[in-house]
C-alpha positions in Angstrom: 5.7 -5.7 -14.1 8.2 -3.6 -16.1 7.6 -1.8 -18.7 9.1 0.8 -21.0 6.7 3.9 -21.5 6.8 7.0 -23.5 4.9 9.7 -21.9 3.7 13.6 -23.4 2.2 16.3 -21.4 -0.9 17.5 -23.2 -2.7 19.5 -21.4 -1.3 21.7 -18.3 -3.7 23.6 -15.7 -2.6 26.0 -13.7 -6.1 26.9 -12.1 -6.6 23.7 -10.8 -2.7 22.6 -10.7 -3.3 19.7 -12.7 -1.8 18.1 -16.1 -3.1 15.7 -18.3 -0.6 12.8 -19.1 -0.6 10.8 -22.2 0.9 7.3 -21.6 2.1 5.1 -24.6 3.7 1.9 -24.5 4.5 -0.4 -27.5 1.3 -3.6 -27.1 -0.3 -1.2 -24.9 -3.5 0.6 -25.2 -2.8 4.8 -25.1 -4.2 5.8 -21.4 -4.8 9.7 -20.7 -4.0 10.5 -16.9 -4.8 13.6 -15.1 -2.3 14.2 -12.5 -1.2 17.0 -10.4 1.7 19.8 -11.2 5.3 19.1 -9.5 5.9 21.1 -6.7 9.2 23.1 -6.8 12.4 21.2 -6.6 10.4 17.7 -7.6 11.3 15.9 -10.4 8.9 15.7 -13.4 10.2 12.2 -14.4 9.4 11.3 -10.7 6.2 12.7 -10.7 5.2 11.1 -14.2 5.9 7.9 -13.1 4.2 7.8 -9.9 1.0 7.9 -11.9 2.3 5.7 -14.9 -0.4 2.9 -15.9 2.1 0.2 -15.2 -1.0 -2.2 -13.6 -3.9 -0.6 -15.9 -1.8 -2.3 -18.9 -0.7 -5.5 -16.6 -4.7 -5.6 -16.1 -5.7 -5.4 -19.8 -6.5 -9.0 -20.6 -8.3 -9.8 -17.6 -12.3 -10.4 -18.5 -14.4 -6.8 -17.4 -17.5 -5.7 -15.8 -19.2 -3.0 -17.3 -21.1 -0.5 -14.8 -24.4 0.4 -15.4 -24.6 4.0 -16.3 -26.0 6.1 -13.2 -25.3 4.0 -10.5 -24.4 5.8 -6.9 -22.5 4.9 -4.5 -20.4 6.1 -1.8 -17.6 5.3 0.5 -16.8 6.4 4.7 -13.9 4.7 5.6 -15.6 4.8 9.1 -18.1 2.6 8.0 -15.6 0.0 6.2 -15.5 -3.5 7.7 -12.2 -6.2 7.9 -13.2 -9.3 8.5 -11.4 -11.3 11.1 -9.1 -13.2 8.8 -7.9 -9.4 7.4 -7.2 -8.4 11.0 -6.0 -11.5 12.3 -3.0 -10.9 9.6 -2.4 -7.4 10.4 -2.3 -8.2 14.2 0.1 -10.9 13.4 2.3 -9.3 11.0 2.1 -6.2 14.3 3.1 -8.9 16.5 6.2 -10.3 14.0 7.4 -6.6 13.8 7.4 -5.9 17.8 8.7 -9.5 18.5 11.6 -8.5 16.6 12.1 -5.4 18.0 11.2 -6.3 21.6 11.1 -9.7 22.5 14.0 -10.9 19.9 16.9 -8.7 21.6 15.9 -10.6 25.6 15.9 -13.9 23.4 19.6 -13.8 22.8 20.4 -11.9 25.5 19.0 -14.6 27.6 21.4 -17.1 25.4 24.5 -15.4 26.4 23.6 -15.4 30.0 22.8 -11.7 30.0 19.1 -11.8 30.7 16.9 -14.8 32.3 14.5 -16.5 30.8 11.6 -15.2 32.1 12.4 -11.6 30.9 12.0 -13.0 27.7 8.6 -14.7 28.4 7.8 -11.7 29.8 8.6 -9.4 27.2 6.6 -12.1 24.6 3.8 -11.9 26.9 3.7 -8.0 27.1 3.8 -8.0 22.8 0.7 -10.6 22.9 -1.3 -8.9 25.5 -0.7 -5.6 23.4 -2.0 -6.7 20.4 -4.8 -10.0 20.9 -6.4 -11.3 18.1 -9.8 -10.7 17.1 -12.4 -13.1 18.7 -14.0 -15.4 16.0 -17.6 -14.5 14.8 
């Protein structure tokens, strides 16, 4: 989604190295955004835009859940679970990447007569037993 915004700096912290960003857009609700100072030599259009509400405003007609007030919670990315279908499509999108970078350049070599075929098979071979899928729970 693209979308022309306005932005104003209201509120700079120095202390803590943080700014507070208003974000205006025309149809768009006003959203306040704390963000961090540039560092020297960064652009402040760059920055500002990094943290731009582009998908809060995208997300504004979609149906809400309201939190009840004092609930806890807490996250350990340690403790965070894929389930097979999420890794079975990072292993295979893993496996596209190396074939390509492996296994692909053999292929054609192989076509052209400079490589047999069973470098290829064995460089495909070497990318699958690298990276085998997850066993099915």
């Amino acid at each position: 989604m693209t979308l022309k915004y306005k932005y104003q700096i209201v509120r700079v912290d120095e202390a803590n190295k943080t700014m507070e960003i208003r974000f205006t857009s025309e149809g768009k609700r006003t959203h306040h955004v704390a963000a961090r100072l540039p560092f020297k030599g960064e652009s402040l259009d760059t920055l500002v835009h990094k943290y731009a509400p582009v998908s809060r405003w995208s997300q504004e007609d979609r149906t809400i859940v309201t939190p009840r007030v004092g609930f806890t919670g807490s996250f350990d990315p340690l403790e965070q679970t894929e389930t097979v279908e999420q890794k079975t499509a990072k292993i295979k999108a893993e496996r596209q990447r190396r074939m390509s970078l492996i296994a692909d350049p053999i292929f054609f070599k192989w076509q052209r007569g400079e490589a047999t075929e069973q470098q290829w098979l064995d460089a495909v071979e070497s990318v699958r037993a690298s990276l085998p899928y997850p066993e099915q729970e």
